[in-house]
PyMOL CGO cylinders between C-alpha atoms (Angstrom):
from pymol import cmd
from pymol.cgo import CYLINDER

trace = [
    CYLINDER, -51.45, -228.16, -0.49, -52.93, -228.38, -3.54, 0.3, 1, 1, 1, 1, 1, 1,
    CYLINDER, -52.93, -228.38, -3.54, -50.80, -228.86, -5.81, 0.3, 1, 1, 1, 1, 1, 1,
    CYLINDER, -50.80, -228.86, -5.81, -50.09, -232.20, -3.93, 0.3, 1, 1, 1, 1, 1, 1,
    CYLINDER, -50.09, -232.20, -3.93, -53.04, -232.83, -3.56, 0.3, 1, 1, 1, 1, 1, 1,
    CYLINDER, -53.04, -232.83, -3.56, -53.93, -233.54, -7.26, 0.3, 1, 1, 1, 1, 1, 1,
    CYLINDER, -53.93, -233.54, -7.26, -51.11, -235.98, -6.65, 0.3, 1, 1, 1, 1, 1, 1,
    CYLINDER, -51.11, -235.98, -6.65, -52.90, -237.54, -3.95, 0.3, 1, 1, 1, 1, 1, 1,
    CYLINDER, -52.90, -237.54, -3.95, -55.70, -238.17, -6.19, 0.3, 1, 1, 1, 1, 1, 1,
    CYLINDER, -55.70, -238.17, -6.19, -53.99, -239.72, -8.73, 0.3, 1, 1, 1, 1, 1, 1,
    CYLINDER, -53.99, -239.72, -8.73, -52.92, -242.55, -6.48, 0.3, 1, 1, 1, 1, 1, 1,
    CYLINDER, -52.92, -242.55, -6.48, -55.66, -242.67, -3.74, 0.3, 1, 1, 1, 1, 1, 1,
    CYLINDER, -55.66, -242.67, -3.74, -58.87, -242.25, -5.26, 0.3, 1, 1, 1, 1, 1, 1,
    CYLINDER, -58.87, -242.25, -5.26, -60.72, -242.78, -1.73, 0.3, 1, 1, 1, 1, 1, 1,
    CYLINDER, -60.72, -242.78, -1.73, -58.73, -239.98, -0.49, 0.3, 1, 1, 1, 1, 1, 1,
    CYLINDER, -58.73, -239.98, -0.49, -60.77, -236.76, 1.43, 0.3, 1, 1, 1, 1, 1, 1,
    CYLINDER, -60.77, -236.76, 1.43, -59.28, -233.37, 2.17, 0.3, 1, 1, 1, 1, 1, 1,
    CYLINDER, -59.28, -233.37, 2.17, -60.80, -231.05, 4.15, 0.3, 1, 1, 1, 1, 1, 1,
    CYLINDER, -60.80, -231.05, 4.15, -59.70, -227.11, 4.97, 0.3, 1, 1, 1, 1, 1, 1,
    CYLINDER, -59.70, -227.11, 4.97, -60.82, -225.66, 7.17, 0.3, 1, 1, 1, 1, 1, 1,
    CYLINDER, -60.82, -225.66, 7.17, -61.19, -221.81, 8.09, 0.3, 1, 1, 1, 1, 1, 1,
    CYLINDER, -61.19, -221.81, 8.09, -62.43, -218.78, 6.30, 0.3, 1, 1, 1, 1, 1, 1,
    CYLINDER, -62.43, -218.78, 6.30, -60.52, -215.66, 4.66, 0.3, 1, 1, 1, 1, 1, 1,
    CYLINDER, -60.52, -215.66, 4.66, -60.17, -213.85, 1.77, 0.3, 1, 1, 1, 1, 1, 1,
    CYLINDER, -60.17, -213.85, 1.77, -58.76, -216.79, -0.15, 0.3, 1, 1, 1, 1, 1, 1,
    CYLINDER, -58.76, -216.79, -0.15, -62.03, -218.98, -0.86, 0.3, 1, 1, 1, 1, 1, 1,
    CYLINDER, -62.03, -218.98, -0.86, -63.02, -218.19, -4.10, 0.3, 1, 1, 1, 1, 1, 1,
    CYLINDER, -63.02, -218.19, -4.10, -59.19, -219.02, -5.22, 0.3, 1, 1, 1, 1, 1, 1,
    CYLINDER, -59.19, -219.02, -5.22, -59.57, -221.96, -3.38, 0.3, 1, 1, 1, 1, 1, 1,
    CYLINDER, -59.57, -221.96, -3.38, -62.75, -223.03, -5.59, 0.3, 1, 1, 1, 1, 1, 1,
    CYLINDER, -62.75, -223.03, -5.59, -61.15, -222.48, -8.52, 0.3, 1, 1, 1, 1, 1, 1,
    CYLINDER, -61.15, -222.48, -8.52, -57.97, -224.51, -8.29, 0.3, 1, 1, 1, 1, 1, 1,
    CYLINDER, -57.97, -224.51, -8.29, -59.72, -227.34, -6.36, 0.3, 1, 1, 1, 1, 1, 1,
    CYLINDER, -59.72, -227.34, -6.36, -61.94, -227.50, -9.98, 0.3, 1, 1, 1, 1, 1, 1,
    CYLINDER, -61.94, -227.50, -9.98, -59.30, -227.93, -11.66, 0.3, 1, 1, 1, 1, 1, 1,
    CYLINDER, -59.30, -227.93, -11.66, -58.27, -230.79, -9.89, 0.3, 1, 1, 1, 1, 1, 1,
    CYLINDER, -58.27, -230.79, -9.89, -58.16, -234.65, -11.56, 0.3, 1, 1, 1, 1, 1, 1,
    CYLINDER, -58.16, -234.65, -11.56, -61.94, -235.60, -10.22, 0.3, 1, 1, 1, 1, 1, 1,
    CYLINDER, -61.94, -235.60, -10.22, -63.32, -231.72, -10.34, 0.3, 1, 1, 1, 1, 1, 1,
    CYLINDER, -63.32, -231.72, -10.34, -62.67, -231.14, -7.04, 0.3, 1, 1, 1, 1, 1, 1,
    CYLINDER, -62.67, -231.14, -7.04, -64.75, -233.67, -5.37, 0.3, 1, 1, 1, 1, 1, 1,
    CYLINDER, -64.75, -233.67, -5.37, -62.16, -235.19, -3.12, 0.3, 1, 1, 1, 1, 1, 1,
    CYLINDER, -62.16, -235.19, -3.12, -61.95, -231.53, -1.06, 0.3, 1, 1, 1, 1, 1, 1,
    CYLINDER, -61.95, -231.53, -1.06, -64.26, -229.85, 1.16, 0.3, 1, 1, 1, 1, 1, 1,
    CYLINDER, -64.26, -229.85, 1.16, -63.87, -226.09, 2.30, 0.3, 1, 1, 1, 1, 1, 1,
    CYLINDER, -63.87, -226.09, 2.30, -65.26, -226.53, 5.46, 0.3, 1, 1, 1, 1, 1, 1,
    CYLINDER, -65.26, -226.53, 5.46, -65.35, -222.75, 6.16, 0.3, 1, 1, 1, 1, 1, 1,
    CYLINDER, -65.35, -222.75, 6.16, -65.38, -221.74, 9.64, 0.3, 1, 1, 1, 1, 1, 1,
    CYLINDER, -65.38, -221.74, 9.64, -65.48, -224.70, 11.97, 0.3, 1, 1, 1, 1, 1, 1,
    CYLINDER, -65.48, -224.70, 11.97, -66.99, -224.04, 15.85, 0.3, 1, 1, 1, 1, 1, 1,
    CYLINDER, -66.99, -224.04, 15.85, -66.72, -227.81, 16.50, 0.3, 1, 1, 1, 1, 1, 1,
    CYLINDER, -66.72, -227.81, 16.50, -62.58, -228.81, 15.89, 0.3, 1, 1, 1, 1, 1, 1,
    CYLINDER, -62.58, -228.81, 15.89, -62.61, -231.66, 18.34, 0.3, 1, 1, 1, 1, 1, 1,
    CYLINDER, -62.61, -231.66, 18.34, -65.63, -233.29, 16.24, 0.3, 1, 1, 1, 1, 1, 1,
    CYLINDER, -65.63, -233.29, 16.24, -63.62, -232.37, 12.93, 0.3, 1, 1, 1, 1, 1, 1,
    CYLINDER, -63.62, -232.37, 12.93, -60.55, -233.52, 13.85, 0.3, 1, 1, 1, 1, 1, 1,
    CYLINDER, -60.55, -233.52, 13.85, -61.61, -236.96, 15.29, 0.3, 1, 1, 1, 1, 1, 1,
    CYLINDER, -61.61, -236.96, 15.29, -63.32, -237.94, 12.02, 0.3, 1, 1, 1, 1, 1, 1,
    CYLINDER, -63.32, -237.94, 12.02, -59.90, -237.84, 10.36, 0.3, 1, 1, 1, 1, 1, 1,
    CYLINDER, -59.90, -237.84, 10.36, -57.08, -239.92, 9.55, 0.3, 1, 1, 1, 1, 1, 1,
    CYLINDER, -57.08, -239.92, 9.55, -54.08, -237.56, 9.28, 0.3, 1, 1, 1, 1, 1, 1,
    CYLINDER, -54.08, -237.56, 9.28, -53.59, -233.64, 9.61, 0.3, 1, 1, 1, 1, 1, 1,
    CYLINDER, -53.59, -233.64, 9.61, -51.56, -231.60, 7.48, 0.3, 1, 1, 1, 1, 1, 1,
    CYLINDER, -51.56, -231.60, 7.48, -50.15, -228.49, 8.32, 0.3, 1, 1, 1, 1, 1, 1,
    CYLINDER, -50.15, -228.49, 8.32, -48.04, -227.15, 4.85, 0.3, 1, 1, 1, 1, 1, 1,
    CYLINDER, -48.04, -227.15, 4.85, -47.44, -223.47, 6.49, 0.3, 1, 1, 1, 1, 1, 1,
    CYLINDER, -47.44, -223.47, 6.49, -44.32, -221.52, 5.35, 0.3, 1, 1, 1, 1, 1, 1,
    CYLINDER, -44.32, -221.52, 5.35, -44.42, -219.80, 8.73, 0.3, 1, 1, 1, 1, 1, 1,
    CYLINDER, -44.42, -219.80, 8.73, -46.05, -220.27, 12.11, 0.3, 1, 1, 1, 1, 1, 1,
    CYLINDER, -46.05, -220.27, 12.11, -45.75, -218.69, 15.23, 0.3, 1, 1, 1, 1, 1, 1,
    CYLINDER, -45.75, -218.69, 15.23, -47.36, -220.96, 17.48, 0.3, 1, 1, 1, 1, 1, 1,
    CYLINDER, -47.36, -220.96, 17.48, -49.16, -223.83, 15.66, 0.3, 1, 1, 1, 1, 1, 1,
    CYLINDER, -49.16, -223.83, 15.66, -52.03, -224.59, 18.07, 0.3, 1, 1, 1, 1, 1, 1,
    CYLINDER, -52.03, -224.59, 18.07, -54.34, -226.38, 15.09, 0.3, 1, 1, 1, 1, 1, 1,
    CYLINDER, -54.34, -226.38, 15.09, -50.89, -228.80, 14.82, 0.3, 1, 1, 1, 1, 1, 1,
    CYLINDER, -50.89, -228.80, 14.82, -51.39, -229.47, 19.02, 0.3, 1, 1, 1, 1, 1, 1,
    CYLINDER, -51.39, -229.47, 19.02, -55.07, -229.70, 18.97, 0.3, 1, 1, 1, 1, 1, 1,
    CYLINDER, -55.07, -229.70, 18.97, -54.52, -232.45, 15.87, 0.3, 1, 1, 1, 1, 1, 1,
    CYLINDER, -54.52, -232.45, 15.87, -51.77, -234.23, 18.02, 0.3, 1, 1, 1, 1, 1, 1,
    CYLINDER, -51.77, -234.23, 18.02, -53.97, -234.58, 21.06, 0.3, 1, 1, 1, 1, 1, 1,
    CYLINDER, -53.97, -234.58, 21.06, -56.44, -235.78, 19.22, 0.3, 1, 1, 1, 1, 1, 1,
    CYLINDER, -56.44, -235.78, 19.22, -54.37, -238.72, 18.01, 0.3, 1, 1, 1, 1, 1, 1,
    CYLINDER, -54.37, -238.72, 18.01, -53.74, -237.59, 14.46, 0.3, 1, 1, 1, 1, 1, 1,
    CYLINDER, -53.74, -237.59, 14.46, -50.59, -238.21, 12.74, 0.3, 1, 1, 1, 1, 1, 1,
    CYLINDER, -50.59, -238.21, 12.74, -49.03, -235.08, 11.32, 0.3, 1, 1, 1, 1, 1, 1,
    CYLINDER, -49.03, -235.08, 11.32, -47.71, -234.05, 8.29, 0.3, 1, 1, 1, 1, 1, 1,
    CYLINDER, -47.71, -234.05, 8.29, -46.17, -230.72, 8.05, 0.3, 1, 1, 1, 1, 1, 1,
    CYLINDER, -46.17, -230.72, 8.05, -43.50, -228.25, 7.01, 0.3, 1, 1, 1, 1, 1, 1,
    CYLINDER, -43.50, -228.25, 7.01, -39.53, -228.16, 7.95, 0.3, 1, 1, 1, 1, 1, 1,
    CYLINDER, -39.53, -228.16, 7.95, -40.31, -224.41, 9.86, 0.3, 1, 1, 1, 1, 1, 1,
    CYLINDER, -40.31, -224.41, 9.86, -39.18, -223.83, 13.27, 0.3, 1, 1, 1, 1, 1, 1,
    CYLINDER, -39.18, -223.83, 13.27, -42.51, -224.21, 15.63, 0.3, 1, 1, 1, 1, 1, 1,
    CYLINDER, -42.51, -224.21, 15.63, -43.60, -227.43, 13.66, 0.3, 1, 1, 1, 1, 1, 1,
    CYLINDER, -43.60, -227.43, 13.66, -40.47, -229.22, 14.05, 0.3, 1, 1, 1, 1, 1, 1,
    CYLINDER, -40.47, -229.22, 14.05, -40.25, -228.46, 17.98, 0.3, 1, 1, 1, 1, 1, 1,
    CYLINDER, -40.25, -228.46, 17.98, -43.75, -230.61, 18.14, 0.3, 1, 1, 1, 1, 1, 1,
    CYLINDER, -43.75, -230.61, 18.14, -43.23, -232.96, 15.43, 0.3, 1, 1, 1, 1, 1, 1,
    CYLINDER, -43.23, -232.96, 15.43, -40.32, -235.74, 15.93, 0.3, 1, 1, 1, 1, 1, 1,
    CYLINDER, -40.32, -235.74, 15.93, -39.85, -236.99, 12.05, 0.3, 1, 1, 1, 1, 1, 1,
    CYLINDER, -39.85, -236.99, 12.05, -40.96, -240.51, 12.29, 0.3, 1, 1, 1, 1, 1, 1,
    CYLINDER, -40.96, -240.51, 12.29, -42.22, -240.71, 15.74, 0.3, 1, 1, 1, 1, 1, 1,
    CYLINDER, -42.22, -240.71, 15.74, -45.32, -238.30, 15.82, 0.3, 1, 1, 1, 1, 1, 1,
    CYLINDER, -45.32, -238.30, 15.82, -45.46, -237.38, 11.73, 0.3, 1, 1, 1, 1, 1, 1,
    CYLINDER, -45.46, -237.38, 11.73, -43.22, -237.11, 8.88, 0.3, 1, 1, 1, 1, 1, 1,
    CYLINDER, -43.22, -237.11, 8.88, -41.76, -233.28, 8.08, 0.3, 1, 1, 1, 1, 1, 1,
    CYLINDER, -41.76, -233.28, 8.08, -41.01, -231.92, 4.53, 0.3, 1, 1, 1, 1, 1, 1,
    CYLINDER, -41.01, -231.92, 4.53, -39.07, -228.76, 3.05, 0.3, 1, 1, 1, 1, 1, 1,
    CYLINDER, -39.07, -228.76, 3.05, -41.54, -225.49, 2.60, 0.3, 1, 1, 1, 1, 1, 1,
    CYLINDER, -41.54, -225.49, 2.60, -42.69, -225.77, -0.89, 0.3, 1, 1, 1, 1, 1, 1,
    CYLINDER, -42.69, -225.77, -0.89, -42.37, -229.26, -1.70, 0.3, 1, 1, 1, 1, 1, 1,
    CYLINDER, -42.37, -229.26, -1.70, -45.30, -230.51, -3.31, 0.3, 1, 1, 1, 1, 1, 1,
    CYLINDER, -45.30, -230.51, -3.31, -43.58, -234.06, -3.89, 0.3, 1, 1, 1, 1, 1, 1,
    CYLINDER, -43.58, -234.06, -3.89, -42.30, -234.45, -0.65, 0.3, 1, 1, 1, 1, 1, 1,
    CYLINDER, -42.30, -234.45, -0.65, -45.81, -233.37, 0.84, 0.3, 1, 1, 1, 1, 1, 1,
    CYLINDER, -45.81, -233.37, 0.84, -47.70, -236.01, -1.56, 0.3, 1, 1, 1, 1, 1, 1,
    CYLINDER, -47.70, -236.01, -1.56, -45.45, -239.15, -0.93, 0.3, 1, 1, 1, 1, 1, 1,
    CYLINDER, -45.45, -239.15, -0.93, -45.69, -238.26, 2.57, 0.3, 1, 1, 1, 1, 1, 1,
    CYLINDER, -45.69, -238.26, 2.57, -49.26, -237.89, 2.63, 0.3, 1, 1, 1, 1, 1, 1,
    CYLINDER, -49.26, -237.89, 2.63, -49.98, -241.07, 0.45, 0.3, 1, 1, 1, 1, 1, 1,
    CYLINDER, -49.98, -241.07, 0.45, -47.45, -243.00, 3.10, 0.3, 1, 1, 1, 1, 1, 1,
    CYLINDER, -47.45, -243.00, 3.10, -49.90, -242.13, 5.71, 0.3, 1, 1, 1, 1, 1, 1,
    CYLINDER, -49.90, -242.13, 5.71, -52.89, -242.61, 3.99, 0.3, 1, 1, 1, 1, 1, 1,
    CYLINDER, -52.89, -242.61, 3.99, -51.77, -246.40, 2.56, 0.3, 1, 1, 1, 1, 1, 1,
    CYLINDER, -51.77, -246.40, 2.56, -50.17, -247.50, 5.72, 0.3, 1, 1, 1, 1, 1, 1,
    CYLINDER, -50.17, -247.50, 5.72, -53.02, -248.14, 8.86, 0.3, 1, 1, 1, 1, 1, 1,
    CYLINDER, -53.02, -248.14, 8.86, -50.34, -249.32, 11.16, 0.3, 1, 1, 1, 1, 1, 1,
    CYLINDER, -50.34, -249.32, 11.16, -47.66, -246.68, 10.83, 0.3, 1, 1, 1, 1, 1, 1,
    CYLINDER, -47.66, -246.68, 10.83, -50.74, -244.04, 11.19, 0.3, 1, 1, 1, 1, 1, 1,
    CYLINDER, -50.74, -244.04, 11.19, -51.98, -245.40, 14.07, 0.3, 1, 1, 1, 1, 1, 1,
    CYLINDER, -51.98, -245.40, 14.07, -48.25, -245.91, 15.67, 0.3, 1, 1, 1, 1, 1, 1,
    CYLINDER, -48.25, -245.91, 15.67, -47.52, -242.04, 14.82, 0.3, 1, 1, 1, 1, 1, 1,
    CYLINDER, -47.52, -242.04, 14.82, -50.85, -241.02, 15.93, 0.3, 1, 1, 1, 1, 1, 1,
    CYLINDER, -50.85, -241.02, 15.93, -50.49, -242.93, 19.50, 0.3, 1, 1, 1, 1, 1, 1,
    CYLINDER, -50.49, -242.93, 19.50, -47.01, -241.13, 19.43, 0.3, 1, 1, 1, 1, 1, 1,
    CYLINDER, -47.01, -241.13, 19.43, -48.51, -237.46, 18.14, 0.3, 1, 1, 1, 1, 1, 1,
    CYLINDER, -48.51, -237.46, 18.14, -51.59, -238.08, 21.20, 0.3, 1, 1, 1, 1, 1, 1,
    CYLINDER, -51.59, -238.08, 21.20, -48.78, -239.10, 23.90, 0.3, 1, 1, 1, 1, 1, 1,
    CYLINDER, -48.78, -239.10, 23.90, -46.56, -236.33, 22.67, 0.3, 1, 1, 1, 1, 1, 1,
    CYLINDER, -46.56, -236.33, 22.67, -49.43, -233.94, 23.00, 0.3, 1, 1, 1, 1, 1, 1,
    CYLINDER, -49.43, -233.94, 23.00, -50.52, -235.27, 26.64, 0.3, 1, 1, 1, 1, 1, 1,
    CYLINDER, -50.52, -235.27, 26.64, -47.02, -235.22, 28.23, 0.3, 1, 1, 1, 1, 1, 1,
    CYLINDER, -47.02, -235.22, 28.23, -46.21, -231.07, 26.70, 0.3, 1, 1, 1, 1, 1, 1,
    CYLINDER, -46.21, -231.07, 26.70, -49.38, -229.75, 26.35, 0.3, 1, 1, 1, 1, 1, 1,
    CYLINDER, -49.38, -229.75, 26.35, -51.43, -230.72, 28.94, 0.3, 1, 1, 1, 1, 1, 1,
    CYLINDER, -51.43, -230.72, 28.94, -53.12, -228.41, 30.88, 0.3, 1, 1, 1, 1, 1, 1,
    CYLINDER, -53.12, -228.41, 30.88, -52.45, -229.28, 34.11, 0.3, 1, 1, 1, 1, 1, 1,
    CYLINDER, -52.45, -229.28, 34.11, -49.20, -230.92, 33.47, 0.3, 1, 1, 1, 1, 1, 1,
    CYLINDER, -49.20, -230.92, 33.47, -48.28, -226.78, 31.74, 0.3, 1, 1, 1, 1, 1, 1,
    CYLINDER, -48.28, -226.78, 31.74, -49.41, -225.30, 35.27, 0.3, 1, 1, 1, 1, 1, 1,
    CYLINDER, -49.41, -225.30, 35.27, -47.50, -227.60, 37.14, 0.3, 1, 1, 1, 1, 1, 1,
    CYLINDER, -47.50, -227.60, 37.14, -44.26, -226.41, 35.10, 0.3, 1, 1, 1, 1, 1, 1,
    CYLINDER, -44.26, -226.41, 35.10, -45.16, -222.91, 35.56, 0.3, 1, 1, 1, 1, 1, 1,
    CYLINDER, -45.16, -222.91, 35.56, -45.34, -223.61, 39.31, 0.3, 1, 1, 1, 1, 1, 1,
    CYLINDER, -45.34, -223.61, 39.31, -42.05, -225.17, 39.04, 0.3, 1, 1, 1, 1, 1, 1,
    CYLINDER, -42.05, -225.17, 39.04, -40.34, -222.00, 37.50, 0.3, 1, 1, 1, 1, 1, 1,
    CYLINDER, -40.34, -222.00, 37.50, -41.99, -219.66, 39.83, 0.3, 1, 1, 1, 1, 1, 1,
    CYLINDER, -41.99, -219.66, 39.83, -41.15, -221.52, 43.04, 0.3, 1, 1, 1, 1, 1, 1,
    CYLINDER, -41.15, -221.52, 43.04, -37.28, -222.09, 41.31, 0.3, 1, 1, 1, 1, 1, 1,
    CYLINDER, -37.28, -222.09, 41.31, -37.35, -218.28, 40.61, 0.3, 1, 1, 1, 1, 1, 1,
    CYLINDER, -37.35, -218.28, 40.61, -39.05, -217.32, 43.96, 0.3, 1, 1, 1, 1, 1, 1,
    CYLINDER, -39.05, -217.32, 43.96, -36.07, -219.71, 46.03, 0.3, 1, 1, 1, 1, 1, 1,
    CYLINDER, -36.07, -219.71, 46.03, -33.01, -218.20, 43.13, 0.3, 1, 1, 1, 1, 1, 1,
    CYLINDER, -33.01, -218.20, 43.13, -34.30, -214.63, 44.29, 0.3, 1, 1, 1, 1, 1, 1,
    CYLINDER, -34.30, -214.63, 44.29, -34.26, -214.74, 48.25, 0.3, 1, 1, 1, 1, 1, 1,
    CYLINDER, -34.26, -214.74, 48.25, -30.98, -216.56, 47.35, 0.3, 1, 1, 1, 1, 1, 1,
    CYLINDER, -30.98, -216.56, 47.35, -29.64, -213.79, 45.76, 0.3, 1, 1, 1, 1, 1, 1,
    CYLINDER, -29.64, -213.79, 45.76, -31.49, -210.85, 47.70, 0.3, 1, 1, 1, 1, 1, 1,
    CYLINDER, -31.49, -210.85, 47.70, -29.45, -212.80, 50.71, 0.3, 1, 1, 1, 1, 1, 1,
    CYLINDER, -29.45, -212.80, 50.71, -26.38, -212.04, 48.94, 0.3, 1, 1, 1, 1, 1, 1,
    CYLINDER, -26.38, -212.04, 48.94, -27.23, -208.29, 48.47, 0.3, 1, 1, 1, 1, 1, 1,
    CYLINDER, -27.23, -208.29, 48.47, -27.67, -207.36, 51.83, 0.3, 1, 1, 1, 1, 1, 1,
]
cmd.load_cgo(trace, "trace")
């Protein structure tokens, strides 16, 4: 992340970037954002966060640049919340993430790919808020609570009806 993120600098000097979460990582984290084209300046390690909804609707785009996930609830939470996303080619992210419609993908490891994709976000108002709408829509229709129960009701009452079917063919 930042590696492209210096290159997000170089191009966008209005640009903000802000991690979130805590772990064993920080201090390594302080030391490459210094060496970053403006000093670091342009990042904020937020540390832990209590209050995601309130982070997440001050931004503009979320990136998620994981080489593995197994279920990437920060990537939901960002959709619902309207946020265009930006994350890696892995499994889990492209289930929620339709290239184009709700946030662009790029290969694991691509600093390049993760910058232009970034900066295409960052420079383009309309396209963010058109994937965003899509990312928030996206989120409502699959993750919804109550739309999730009413599935799982579904399944259970098609399970329930396939197993008195086939409990009637036992006897």
């Amino acid at each position: 992340m930042l590696d492209a993120w210096a290159k997000v600098c170089e191009q966008n000097r209005e640009a903000r970037l802000v991690i979130a979460g805590e772990g064993p990582e920080r201090r390594q984290l302080e030391r490459r954002c210094q060496k970053l084209p403006n000093g670091g300046n342009s990042v904020t390690l937020a540390g832990l966060v209590n209050d995601i909804p309130e982070l997440l609707s001050r931004g503009a785009v979320f990136c998620m640049p994981s080489r593995w996930e197994g279920s990437p609830l920060a990537c939901m939470e960002a959709m619902a919340a309207g946020l265009p996303v930006v994350g890696s080619v892995i499994g889990p992210i492209e289930e929620l993430v339709d290239e184009g419609v709700e946030g662009n993908l790029v290969p694991v490891g691509d600093p390049t790919g993760l910058s232009t994709a970034l900066l295409t976000l960052l420079d383009n108002r309309n396209l963010r808020r058109q994937m965003g709408a899509g990312a928030r829509k996206r989120a409502h229709e699959q993750f919804d609570v109550n739309r999730m129960v009413q599935k799982l009701e579904a399944l259970y009452t098609w399970a329930s009806e396939r197993g008195s079917q086939t409990s009637r063919l036992v006897r």
